[in-house]
Kinemage of the C-alpha trace (Angstrom):
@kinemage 1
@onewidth
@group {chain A} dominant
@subgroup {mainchain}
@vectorlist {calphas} color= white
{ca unk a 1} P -34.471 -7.948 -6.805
{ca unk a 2} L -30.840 -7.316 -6.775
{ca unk a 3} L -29.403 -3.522 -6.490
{ca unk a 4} L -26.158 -4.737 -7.974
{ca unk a 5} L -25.578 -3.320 -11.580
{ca unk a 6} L -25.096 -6.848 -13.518
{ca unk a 7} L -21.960 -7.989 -14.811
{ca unk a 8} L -22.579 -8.188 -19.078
{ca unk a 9} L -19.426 -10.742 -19.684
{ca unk a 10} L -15.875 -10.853 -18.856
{ca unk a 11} L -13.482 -11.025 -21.189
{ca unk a 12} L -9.391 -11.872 -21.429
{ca unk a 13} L -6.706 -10.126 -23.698
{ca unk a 14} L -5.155 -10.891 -26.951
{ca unk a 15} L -2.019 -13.431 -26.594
{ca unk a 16} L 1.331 -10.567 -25.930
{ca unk a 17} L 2.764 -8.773 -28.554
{ca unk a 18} L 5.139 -5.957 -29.024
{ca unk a 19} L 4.303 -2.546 -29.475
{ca unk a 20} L 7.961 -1.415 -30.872
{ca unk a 21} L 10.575 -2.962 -28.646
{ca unk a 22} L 9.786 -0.756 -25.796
{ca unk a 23} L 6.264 -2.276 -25.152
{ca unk a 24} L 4.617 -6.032 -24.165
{ca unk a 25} L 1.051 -5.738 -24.462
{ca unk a 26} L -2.289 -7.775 -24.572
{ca unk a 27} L -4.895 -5.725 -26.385
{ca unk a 28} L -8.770 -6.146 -24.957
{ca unk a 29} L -10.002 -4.049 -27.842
{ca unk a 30} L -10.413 -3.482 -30.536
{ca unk a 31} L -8.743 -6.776 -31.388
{ca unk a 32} L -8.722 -8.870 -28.771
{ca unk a 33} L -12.873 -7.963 -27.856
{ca unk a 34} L -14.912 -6.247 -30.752
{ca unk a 35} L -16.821 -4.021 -28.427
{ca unk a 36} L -17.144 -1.095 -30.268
{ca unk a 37} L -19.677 1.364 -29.345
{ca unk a 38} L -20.439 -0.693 -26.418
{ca unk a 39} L -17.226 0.684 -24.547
{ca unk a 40} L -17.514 3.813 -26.343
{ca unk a 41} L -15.743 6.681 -25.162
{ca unk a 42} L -12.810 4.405 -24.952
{ca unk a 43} L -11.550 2.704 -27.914
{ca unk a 44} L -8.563 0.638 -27.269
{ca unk a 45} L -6.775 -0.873 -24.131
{ca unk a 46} L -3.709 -2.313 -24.277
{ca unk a 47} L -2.149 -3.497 -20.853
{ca unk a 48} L 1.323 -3.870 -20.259
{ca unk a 49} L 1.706 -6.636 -17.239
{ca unk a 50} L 4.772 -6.371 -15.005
{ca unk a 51} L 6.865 -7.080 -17.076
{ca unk a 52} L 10.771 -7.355 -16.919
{ca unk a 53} L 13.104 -5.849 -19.249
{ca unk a 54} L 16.604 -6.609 -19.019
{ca unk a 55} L 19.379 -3.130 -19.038
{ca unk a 56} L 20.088 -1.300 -22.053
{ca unk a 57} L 22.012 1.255 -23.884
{ca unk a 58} L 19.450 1.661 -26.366
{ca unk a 59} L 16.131 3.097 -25.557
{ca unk a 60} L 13.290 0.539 -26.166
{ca unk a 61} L 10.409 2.103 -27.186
{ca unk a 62} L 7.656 3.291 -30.336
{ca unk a 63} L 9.289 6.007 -32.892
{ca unk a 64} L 7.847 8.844 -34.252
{ca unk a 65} L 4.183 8.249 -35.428
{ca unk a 66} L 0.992 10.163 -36.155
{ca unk a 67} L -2.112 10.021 -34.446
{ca unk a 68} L -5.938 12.292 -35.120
{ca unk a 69} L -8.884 12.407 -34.034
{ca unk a 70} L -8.663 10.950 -29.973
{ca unk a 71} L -6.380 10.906 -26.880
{ca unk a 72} L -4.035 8.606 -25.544
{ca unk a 73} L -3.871 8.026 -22.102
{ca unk a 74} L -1.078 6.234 -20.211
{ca unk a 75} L -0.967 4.605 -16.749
{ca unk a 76} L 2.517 3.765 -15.157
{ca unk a 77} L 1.996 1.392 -12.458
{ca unk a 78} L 5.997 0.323 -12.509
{ca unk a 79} L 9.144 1.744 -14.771
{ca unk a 80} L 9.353 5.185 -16.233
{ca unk a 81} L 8.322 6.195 -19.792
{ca unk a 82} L 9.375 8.945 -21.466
{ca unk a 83} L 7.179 11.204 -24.310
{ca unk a 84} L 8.138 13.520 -26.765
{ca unk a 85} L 5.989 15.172 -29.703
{ca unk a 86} L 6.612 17.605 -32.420
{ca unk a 87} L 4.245 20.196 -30.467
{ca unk a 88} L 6.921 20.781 -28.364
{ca unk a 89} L 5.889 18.514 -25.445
{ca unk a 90} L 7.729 16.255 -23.538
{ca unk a 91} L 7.146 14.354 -19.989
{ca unk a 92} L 8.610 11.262 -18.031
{ca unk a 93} L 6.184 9.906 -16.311
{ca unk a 94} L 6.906 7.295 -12.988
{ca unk a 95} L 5.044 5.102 -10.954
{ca unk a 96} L 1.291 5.888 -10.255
{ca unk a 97} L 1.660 9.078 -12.780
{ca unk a 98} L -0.558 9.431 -16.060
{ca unk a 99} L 0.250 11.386 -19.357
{ca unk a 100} L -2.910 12.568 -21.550
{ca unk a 101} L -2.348 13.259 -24.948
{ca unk a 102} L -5.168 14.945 -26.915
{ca unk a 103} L -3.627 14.648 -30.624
{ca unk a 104} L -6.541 16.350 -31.767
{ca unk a 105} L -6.364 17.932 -35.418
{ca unk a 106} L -3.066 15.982 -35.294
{ca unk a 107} L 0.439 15.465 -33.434
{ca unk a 108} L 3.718 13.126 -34.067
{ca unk a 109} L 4.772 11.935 -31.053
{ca unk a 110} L 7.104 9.031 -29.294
{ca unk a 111} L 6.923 7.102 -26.038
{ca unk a 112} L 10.133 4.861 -24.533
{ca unk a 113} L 12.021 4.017 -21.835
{ca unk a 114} L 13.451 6.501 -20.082
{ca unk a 115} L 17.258 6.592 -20.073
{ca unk a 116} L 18.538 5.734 -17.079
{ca unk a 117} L 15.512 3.193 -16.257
{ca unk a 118} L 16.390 1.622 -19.883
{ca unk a 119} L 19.937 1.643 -18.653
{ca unk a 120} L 19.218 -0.263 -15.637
{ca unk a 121} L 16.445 -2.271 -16.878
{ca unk a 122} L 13.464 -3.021 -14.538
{ca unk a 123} L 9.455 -4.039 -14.632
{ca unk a 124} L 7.600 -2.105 -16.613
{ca unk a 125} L 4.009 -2.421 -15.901
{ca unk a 126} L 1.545 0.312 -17.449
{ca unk a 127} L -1.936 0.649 -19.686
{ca unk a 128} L -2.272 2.770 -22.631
{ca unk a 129} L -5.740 3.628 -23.339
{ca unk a 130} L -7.222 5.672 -26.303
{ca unk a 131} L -10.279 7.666 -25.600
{ca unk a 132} L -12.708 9.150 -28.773
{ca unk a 133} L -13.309 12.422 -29.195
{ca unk a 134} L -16.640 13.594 -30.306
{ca unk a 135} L -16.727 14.923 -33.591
{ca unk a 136} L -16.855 19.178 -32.492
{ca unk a 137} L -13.304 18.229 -30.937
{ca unk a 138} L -11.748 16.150 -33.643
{ca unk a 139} L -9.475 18.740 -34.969
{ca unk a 140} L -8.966 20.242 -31.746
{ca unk a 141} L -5.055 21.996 -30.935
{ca unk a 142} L -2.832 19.336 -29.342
{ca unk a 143} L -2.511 19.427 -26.063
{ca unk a 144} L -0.805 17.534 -22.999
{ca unk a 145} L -1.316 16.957 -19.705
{ca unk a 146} L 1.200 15.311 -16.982
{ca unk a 147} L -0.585 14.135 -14.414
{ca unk a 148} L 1.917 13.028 -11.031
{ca unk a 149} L 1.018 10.664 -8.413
{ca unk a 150} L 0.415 13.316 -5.931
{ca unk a 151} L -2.106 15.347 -7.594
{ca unk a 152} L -4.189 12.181 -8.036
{ca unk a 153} L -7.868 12.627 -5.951
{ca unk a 154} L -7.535 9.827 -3.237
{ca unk a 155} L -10.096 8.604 -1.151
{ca unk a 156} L -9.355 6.078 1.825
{ca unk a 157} L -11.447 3.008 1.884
{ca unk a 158} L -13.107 2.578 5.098
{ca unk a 159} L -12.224 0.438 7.579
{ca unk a 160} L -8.200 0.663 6.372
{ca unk a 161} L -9.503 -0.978 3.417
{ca unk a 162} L -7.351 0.693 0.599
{ca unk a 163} L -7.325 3.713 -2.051
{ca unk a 164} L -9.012 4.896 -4.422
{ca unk a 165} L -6.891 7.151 -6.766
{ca unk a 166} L -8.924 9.440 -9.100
{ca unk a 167} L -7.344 9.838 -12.662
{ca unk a 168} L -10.416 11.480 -14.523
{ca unk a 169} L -14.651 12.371 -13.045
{ca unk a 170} L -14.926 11.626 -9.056
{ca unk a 171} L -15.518 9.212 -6.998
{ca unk a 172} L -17.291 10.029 -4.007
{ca unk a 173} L -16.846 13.606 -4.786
{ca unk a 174} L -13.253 13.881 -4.701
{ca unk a 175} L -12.355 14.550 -8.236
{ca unk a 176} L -9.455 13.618 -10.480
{ca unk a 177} L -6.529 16.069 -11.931
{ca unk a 178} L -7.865 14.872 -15.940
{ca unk a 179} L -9.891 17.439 -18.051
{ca unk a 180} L -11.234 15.353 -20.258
{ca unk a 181} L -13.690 16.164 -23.590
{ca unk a 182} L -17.037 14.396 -22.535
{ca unk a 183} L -17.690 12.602 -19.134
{ca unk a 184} L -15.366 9.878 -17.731
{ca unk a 185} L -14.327 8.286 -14.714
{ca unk a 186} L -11.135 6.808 -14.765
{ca unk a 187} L -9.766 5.251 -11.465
{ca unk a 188} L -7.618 2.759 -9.958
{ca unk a 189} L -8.426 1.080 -6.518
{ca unk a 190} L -5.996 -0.580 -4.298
{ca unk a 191} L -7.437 -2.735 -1.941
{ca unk a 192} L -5.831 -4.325 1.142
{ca unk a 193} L -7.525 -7.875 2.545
{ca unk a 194} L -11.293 -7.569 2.519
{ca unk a 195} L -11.307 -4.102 1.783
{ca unk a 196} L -14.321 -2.962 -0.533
{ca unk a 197} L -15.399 -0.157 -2.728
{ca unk a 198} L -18.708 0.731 -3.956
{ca unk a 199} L -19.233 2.333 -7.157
{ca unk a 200} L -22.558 4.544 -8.317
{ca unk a 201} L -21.982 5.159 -11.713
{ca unk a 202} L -24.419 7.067 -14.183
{ca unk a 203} L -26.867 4.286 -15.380
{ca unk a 204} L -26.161 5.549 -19.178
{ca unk a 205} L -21.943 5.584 -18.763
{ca unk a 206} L -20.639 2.474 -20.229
{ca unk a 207} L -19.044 0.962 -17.418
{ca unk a 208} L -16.159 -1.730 -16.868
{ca unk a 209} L -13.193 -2.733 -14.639
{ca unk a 210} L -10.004 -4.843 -15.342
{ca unk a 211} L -8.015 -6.709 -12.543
{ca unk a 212} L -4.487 -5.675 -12.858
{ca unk a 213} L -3.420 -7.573 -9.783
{ca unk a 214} L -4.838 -10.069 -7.212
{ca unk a 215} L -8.517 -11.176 -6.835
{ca unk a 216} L -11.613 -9.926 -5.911
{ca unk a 217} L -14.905 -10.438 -5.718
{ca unk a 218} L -17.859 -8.388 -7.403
{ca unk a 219} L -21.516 -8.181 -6.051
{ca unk a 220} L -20.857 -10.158 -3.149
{ca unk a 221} L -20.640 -13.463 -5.463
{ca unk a 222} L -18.369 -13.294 -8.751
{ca unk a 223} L -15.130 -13.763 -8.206
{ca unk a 224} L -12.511 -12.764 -11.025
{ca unk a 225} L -8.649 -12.903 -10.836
{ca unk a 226} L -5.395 -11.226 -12.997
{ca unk a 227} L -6.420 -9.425 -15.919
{ca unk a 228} L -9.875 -10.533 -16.304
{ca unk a 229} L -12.202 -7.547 -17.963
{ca unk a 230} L -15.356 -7.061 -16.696
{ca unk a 231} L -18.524 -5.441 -18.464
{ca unk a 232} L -21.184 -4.143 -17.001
{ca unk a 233} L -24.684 -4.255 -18.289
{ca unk a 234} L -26.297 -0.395 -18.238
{ca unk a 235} L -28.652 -0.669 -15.871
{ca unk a 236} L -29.539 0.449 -12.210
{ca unk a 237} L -27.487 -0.476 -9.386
{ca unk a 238} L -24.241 -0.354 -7.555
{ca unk a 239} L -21.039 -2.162 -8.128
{ca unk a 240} L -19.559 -3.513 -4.971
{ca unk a 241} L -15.898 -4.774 -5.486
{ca unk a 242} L -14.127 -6.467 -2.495
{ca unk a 243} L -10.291 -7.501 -2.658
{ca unk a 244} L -10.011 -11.056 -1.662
{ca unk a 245} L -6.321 -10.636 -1.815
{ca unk a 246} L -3.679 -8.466 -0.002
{ca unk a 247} L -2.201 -5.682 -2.616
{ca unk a 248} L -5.421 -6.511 -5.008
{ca unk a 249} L -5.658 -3.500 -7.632
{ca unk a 250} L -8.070 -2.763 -10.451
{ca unk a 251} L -8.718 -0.213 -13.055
{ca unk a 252} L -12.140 1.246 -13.339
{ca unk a 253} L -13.164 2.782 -16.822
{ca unk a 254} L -16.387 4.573 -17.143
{ca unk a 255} L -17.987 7.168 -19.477
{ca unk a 256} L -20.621 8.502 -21.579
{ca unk a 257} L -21.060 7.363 -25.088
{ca unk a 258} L -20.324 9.606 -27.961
{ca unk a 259} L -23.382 8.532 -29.950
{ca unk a 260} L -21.496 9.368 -33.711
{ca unk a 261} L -20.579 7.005 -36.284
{ca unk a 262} L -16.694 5.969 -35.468
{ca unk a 263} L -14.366 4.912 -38.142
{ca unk a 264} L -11.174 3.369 -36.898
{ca unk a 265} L -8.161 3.193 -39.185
{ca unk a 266} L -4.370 2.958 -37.993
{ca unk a 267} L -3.415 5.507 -35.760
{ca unk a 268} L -6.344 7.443 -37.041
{ca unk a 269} L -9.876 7.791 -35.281
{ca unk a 270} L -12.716 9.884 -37.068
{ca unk a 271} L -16.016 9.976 -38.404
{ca unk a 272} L -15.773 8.954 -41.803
{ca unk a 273} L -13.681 7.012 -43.894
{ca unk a 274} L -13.196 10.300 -45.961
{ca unk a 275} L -11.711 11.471 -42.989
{ca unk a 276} L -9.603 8.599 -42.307
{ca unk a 277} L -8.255 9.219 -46.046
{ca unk a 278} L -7.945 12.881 -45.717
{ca unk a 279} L -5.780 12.340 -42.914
{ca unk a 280} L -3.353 9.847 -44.257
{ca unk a 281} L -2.878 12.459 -47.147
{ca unk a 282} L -2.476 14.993 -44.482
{ca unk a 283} L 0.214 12.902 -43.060
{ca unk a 284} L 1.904 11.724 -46.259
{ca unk a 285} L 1.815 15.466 -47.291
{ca unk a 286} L 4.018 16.532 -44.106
{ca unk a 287} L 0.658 18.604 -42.438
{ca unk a 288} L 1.718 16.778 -39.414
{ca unk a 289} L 4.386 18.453 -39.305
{ca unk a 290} L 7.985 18.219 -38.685
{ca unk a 291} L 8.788 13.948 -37.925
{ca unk a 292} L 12.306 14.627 -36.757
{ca unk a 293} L 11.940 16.206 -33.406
């Protein structure tokens, strides 16, 4: 018998679309892959592939919009995107840094180009993921965390192999800067030629990895290329990734299930549809609070 955890399917994107005119995604899911509860902690992905936006005076980006109930979490690979929300936060984040926004109980907030990379124009290449919160946190305070490049856990891959930067959990004990709600692991590896990384994951943590860049090869015998996702099946075993490319990256997205009814609406995430409808009144009703910030 094998000791390789199993690969479940592997999936592509949606066809690109724009998120405001700051943003060109592909979304794996919900849309593009109804996965559900099987990826659960994480809810949505949408990846931003290098992507080249031409110099502006006017900052590209999403306006002012509400959000309850989970966190976003965004991964700038290439460009700079700036935040801002009406609990007084506000980051730019560069390449290889990560903003985590817990809306919580509920936040307004905006993300766009940063001025002077909007100015100049540049690739942009960057994930946004949203991650659930189980239902003792869903109207937790607001909060945000900037996470720089340099306070990332890294681990060298042997034999010159690569990286591993830690985002969120710990891989091979070195831990990531994230404080997260429930348990995740949330890492990117970059591989040079034939370098490999071997992931022991919790057998119960939904468990998955998307290519960003390059090829490699998983278990010794599957080879998948540019922005294929690939599920795992929850079961016993190691995952053994190998870049068959120079500069080969991927993001790997693991956590434990929040076993709760889920109810998905908008820019809403809670447990009911009540919820969902007490929330929109919230937000119609100004309990957001102040949109002009």
């Amino acid at each position: 018998m094998s000791n390789f955890r199993s690969i479940e399917a592997t999936f592509k994107g949606s066809s690109f679309s724009m998120v405001g005119d700051g943003f060109r995604v592909s979304n794996y899911f919900p849309s593009g892959n109804n996965l559900s509860q099987r990826i659960s902690p994480f809810i949505l992905l949408d990846y931003n592939s290098p992507y080249e936006f031409p110099a502006s005076a006017t900052q590209r980006g999403v306006g002012a919009h509400p959000h309850r109930g989970f966190e976003t979490v965004t991964i700038a690979y290439d460009g700079y995107v700036e935040h801002h929300d009406n609990a007084g936060n506000h980051g730019i984040i560069g390449p290889g840094d990560v903003q985590w926004m817990t809306a919580g109980s509920g936040v307004l907030h905006k993300e766009y180009h940063e001025k002077s990379f909007s100015e100049r124009g540049g690739i942009l290449h960057m994930i946004q993921l949203w991650v659930n919160l189980p239902k003792a946190y869903k109207m937790t305070t607001p909060k945000y965390q900037t996470l720089l490049s340099d306070q990332m856990g890294k681990v060298e891959l042997p034999n010159q192999g690569g990286v591993v930067r830690v985002i969120a959990g710990e891989y091979e004990g070195v831990k990531g800067p994230a404080e997260t709600f429930t348990p995740l692991h949330l890492f990117d590896i970059n591989f040079n030629l034939n370098g490999q990384a071997q992931l022991t994951l919790p057998v119960t943590f939904n468990s998955a990895v998307l290519v960003l860049q390059g090829k490699v090869r998983i278990n010794q015998t599957q080879d998948r290329s540019e922005t294929d996702f690939v599920l795992f099946k929850n079961e016993e075993g190691r995952i053994l990734i190998e870049g068959l490319t120079d500069s080969a990256m991927v993001l790997v997205l693991s956590g434990e299930p929040i076993n709760e009814p889920m109810v998905q609406y908008g820019p809403f995430v809670m447990n009911t549809r009540q919820e969902i409808s007490q929330a929109y009144e919230d937000f119609q009703t100004g309990k957001f609070g102040n949109p002009n910030f």
